[in-house]
C-alpha positions as CSV (number, residue, x, y, z in Angstrom):
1,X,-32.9,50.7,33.5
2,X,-33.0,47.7,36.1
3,X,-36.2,45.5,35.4
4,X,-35.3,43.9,38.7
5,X,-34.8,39.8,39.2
6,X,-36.0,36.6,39.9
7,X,-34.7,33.8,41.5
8,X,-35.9,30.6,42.6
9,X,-34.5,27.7,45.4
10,X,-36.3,25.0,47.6
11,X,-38.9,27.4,48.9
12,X,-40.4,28.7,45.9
13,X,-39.4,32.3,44.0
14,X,-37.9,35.8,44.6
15,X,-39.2,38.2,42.5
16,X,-38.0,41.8,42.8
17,X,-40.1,44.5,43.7
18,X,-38.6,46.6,40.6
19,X,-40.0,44.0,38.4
20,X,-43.8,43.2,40.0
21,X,-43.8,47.2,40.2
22,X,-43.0,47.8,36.6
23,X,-45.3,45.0,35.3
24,X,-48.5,46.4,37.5
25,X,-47.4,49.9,36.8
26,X,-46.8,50.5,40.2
27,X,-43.6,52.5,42.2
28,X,-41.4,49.7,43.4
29,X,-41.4,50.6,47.1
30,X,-45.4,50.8,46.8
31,X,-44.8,46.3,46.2
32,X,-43.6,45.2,49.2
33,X,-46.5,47.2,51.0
34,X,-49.2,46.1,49.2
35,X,-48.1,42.2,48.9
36,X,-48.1,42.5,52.7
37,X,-51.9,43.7,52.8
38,X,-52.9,41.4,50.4
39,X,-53.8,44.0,47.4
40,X,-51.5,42.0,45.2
41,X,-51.9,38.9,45.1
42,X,-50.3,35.7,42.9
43,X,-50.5,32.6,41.4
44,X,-47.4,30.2,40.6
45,X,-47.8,27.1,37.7
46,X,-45.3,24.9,36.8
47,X,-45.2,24.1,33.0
48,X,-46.1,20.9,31.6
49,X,-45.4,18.7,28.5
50,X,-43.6,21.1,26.3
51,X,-43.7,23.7,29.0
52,X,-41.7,21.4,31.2
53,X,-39.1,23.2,32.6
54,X,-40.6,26.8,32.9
55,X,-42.9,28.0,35.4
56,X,-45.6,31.1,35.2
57,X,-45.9,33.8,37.8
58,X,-48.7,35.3,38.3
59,X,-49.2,39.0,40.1
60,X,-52.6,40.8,40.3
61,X,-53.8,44.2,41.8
62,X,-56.5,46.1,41.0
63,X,-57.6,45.7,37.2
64,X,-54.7,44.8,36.3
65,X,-52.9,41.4,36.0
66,X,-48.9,40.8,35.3
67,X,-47.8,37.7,33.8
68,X,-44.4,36.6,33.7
69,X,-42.5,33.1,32.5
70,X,-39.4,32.3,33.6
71,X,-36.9,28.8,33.2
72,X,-35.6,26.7,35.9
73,X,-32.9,28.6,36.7
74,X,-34.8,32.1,36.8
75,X,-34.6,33.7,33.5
76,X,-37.4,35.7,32.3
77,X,-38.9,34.5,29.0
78,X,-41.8,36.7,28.3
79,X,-43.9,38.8,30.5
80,X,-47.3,40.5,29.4
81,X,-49.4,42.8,31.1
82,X,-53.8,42.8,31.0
83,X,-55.1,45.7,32.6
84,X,-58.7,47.0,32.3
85,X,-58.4,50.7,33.5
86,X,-60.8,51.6,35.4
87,X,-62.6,48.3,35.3
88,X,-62.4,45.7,37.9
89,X,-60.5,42.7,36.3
90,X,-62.6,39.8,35.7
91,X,-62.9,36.7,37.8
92,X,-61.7,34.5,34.8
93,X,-58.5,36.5,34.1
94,X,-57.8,35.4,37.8
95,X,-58.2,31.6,36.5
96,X,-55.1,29.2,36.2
97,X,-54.2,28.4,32.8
């Protein structure tokens, strides 16, 4: 199965729908939708120190909150996934950091 991509130039990153989607737990055509109204949002951090060199991207919707690291040139070097069911997702999981 395709976990999708991500690739990043001058203007930031381009992360694929397949990927966001299977992170939130959401159908990957569903993404592009829902970025556009705003019910996912997301948060980018560049690493520092001994993170220099990797970057964090950030996607939430809902309760839950996907969490992906990736290197200069793209690579995914973990990912992790908080979601609280039926629970809205707390303001500090929305935090940098």
């Amino acid at each position: 199965m395709d976990d999708g991509f991500v690739r990043r130039d001058a203007d930031g990153f381009d992360v694929d729908a397949t990927l966001i989607g299977s992170g939130l737990g959401l159908a990957p055509e569903r993404v592009v939708a829902l970025l556009r109204e705003g019910a996912i949002t997301s948060l980018v951090e560049r690493g520092e120190n001994e993170d220099s060199g990797r970057w964090r991207l950030t996607f939430f919707h809902a309760s839950a909150r996907f969490r992906i690291v990736v290197d200069d040139e793209g690579r995914v070097i973990s990912r992790s996934r908080v979601s609280f069911g039926d629970a809205p997702l707390p303001p500090a999981m929305r935090r940098p950091g």
